[in-house]
C-alpha positions in Angstrom: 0.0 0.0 0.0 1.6 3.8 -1.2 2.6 5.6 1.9 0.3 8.4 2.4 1.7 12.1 1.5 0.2 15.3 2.0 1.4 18.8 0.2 0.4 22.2 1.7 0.5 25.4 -0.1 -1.9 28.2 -0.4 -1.2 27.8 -4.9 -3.8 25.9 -6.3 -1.5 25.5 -9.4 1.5 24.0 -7.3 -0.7 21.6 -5.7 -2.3 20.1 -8.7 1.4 20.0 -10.4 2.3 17.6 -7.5 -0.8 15.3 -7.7 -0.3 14.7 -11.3 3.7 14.0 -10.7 3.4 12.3 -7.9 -0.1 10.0 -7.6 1.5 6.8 -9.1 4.3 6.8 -6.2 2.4 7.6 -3.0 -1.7 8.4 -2.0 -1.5 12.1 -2.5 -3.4 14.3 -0.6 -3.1 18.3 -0.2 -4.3 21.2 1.3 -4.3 25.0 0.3 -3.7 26.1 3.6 -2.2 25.3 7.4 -5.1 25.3 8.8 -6.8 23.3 6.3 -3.5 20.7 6.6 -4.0 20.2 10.3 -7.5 19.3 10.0 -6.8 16.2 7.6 -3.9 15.2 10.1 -6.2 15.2 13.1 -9.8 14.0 11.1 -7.8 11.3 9.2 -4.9 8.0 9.0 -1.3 9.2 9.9 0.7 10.6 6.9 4.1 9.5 6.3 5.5 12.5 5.3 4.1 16.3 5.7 5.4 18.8 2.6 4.9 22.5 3.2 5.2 25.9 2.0 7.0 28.5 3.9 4.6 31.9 2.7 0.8 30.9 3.6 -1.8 33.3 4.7 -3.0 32.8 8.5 -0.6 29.8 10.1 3.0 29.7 7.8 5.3 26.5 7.2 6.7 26.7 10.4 4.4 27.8 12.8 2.4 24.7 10.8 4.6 21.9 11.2 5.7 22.9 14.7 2.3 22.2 15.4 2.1 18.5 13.1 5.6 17.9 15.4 3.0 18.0 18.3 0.0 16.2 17.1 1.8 13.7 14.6 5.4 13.5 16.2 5.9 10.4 13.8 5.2 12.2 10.6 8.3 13.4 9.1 8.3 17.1 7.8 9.7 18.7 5.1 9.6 22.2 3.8 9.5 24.5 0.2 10.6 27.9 0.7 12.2 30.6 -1.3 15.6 32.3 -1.3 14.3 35.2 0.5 12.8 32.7 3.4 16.4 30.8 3.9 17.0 32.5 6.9 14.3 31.9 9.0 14.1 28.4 7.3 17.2 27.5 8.5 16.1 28.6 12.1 13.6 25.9 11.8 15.7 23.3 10.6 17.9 23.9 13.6 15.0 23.7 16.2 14.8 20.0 15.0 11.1 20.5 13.3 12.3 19.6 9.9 14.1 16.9 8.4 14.4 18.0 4.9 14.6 21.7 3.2 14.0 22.3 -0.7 14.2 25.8 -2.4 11.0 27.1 -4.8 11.1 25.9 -7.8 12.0 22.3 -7.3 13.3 19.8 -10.0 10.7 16.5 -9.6 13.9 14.4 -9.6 15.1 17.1 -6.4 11.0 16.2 -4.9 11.4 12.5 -5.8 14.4 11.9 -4.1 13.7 13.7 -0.6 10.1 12.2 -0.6 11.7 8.7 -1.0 14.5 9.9 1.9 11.8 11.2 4.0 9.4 8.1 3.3 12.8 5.4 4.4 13.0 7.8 7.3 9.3 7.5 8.3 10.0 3.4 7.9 12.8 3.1 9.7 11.4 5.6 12.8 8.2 3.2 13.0 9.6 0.1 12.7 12.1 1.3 15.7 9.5 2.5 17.7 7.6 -1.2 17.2 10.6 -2.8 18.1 10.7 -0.9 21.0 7.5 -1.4 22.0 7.5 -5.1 21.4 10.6 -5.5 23.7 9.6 -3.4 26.1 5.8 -5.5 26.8 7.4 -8.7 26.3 10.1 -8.0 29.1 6.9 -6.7 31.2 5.1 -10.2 30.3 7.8 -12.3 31.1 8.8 -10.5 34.5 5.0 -11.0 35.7 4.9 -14.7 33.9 8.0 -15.4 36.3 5.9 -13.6 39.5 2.8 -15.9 38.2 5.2 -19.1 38.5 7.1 -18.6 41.6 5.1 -16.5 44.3 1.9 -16.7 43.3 0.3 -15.1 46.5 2.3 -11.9 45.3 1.7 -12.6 41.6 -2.7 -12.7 42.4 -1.6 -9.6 44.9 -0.3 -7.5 42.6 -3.4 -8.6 40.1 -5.8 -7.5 42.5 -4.1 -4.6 43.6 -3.6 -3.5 39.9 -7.4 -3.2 39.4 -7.7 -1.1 42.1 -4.6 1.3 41.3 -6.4 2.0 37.8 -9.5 2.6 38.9 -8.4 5.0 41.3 -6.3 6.5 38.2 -9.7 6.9 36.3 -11.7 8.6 39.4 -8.3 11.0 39.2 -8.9 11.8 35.6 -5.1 10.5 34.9 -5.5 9.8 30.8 -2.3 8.4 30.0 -1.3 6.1 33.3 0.7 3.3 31.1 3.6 3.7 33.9 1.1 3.2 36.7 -0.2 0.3 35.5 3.2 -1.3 34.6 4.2 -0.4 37.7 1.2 -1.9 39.7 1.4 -5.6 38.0 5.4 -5.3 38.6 4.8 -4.4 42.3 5.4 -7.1 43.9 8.1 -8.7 41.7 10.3 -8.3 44.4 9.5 -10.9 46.1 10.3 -13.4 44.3 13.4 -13.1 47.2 10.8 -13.4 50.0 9.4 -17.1 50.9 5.8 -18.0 50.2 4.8 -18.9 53.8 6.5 -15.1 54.3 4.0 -13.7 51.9 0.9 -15.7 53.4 1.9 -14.0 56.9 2.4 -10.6 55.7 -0.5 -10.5 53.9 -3.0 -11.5 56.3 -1.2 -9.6 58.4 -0.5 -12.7 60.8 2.0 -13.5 63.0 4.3 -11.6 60.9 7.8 -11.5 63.2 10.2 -8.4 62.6 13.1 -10.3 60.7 10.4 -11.3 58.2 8.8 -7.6 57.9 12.3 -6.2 57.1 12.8 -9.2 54.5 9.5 -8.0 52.8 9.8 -4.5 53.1 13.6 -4.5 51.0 11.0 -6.0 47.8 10.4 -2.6 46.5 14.5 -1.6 46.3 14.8 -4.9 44.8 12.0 -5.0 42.3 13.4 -1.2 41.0 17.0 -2.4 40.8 15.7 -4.9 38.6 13.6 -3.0 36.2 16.2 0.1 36.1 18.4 -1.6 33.3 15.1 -2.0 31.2 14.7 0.9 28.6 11.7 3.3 29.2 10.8 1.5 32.8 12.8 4.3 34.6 9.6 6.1 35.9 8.2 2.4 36.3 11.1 1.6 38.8 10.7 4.9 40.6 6.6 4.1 41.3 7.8 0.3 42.2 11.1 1.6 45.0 8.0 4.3 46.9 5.5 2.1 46.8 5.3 1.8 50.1 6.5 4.6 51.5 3.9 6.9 53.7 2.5 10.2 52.4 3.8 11.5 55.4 7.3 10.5 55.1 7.4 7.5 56.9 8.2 3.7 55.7 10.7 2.7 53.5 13.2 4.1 51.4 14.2 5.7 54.6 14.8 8.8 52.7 13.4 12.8 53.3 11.2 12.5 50.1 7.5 12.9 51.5 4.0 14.4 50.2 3.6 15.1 46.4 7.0 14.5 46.2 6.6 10.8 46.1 5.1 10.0 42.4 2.1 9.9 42.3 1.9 5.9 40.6 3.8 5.2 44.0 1.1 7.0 46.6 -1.7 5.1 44.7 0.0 1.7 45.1 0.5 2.4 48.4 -2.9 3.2 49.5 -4.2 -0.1 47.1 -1.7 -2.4 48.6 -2.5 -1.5 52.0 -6.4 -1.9 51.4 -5.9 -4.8 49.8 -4.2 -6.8 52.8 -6.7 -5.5 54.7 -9.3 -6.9 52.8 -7.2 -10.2 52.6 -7.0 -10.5 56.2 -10.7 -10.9 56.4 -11.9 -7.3 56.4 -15.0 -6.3 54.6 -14.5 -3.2 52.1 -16.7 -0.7 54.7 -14.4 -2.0 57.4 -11.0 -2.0 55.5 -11.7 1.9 54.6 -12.3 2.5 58.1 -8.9 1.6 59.0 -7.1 3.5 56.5 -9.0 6.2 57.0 -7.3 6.2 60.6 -4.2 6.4 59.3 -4.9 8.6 57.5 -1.8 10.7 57.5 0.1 7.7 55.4 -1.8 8.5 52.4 -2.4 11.2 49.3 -5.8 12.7 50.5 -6.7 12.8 47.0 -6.1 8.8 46.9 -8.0 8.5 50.2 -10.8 10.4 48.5 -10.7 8.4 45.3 -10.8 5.0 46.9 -14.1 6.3 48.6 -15.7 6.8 45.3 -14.6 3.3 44.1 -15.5 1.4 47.5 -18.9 3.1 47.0 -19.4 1.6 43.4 -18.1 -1.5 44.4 -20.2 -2.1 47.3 -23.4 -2.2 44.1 -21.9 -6.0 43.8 -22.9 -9.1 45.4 -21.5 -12.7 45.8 -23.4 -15.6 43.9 -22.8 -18.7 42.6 -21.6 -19.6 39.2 -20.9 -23.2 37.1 -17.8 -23.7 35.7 -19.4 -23.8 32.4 -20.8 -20.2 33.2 -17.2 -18.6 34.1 -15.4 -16.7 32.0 -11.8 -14.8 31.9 -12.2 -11.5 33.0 -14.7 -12.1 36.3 -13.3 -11.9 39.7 -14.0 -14.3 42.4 -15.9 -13.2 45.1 -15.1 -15.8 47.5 -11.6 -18.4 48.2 -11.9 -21.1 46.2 -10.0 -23.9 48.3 -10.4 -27.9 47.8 -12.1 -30.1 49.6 -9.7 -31.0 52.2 -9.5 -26.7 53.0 -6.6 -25.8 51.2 -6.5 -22.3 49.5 -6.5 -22.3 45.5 -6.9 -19.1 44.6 -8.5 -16.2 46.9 -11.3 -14.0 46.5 -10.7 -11.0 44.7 -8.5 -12.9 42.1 -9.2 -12.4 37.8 -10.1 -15.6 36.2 -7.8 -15.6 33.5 -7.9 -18.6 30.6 -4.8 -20.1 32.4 -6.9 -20.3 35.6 -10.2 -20.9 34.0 -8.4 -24.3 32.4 -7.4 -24.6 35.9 -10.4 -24.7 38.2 -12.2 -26.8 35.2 -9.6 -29.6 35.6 -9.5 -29.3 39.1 -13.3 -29.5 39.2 -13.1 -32.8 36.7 -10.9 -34.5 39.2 -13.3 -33.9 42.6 -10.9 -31.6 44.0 -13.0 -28.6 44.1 -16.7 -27.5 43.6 -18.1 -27.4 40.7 -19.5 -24.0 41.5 -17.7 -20.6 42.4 -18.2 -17.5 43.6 -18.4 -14.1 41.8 -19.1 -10.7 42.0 -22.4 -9.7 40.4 -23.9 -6.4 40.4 -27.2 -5.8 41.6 -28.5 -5.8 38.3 -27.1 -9.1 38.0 -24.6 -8.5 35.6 -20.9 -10.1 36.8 -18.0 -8.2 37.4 -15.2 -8.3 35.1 -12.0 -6.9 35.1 -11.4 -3.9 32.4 
């Protein structure tokens, strides 16, 4: 498929020149004014490559693509100008918002050349970004695959915790939270250095002796160290090493970094970790808020008063049975599900994935379990299931 190219000038003549060259090499589109150019960038597919004219009435050629270098930052630009524009052309060109610069008139071997430069640029810009973006989830998905494998009472954790984290993000009006949510399912990788029966203690909050609380409390240093040689997980790292660390300056790192100052991923995790162990230690949602809200001073009042707002929708939801032919990925359990002989499977709270679902269902086949599990259902009795 022709890479899509789009011309702006204000001279009708120029612009119908360029479609007759150049509508066998690329899907040609133009516009006869910056303005006009903008609209079919925002309205329409991405364009490979943006061509304009210096001189236009209302927005010119650089006060134009400055703005495509915002709103299309893939895009690359080029621009026409005149002798009597080099000057200020050349200021442009240094600023970074053009990669190529062509003087009025211009040979079509001159156009050809510098579209087919600027097109290999486009190419090789998005196929470096997909790389990137590949290696960057599939390092995410194989740290929380190893979480999932080894500690799976931090792995279903930092699932349940993760939920909460972006829906607190949403009640905060936080658009782009990509690094928040990284950062909440990598939470607890960590502690893959901490013991399982560790993990059971801490997070029921049971029995939990002091040598064990300082073994669980150095996760977070340890998860960041691990995620800082990763590219782009920087912030991710940040989020992960305050994650538990007290709006008020207290908990760990032990460091003078305290109120707003701790990122912001970091003070929701905090606050949805520490409601989620309550919840795990056998605490209803009413009674789990209660007790943050008494401690209060370890938490971002405006996470406090998001959680509020969430705890109120969630407490719409009820428990009821389903049938393993019923469940689907995506539902949360409302209740444990443990065998027959009392052993814990997988707790309340937790996100039937496919791996699971396949799980229970064999589990069930064999007479280990129920063949019935708990959900959450909304009053309306529609089930939960996870976003």
């Amino acid at each position: 498929m022709p890479e899509r190219i789009l011309f702006v000038d204000d001279d009708p003549n120029i612009l119908a020149g360029i479609r007759r060259q150049l509508h066998k090499l690329y899907d040609v589109s133009t516009a006869d004014s910056g303005q006009a150019g903008l609209d079919l960038i925002v309205d329409g597919a991405p364009f490979a490559v943006v061509v304009s004219d210096m001189n236009m009435p209302g927005i010119d050629g650089i006060q134009f693509l400055r703005q495509v270098k915002v709103i299309a930052k893939d895009t690359v630009r080029m621009m026409l100008t005149g002798l009597s524009d080099m000057q200020v052309a050349i200021e442009a060109v240094n600023e970074g918002s053009i990669f190529r610069l062509l003087t009025k008139p211009c040979a079509t071997d001159v156009l050809a050349k510098a579209l087919a430069d600027s097109v290999e640029q486009h190419r090789l810009a998005t196929a470096e970004k997909e790389l990137l973006e590949k290696t960057l989830s599939g390092s995410v998905k194989v740290l929380s695959d190893v979480l999932a494998l080894t500690r799976t009472k931090a792995f279903g954790h930092a699932q349940r915790v993760r939920r909460l984290v972006m829906e607190l993000a949403t009640q905060l009006g936080i658009s782009s939270a990509w690094e928040i949510d990284v950062a909440a399912m990598l939470s607890q990788i960590g502690c893959v250095t901490v013991p399982d029966e560790v993990l059971s203690k801490i997070y029921r909050d049971v029995n939990v002796h002091e040598d064990e609380k300082q073994m669980f409390y150095a996760h977070p240093a340890i998860g960041a160290e691990l995620l800082q040689s990763i590219p782009r997980l920087e912030k991710v790292a940040k989020i992960i090493a305050y994650q538990e660390k007290g709006f008020d300056g207290s908990g760990v790192p032990q460091d003078d970094v305290r109120g707003e100052a701790i990122p912001l991923g970091a003070r929701l995790l905090k606050i949805s970790l520490d409601f989620d162990k309550r919840t795990m230690s056998g605490c209803s949602y009413a009674e789990a808020l209660s007790k943050l809200t008494v401690r209060g001073a370890l938490y971002d009042p405006r996470a406090m008063e998001a959680l509020r707002a969430v705890i109120a929708e969630q407490l719409v939801y009820e428990i009821r049975p389903m049938s393993m032919n019923e469940l689907t990925p995506g539902l949360i359990l409302g209740a444990d599900v443990k065998t027959k002989d009392d052993v814990l499977l997988v707790p309340r709270g937790h996100e039937v994935t496919a791996t699971l679902l396949w799980r229970l269902k064999n589990f069930a086949k064999i007479g280990m379990i129920e063949n019935t599990v708990s959900v959450l259902v909304r009053a309306d009795g529609s089930a939960q299931a996870s976003d």
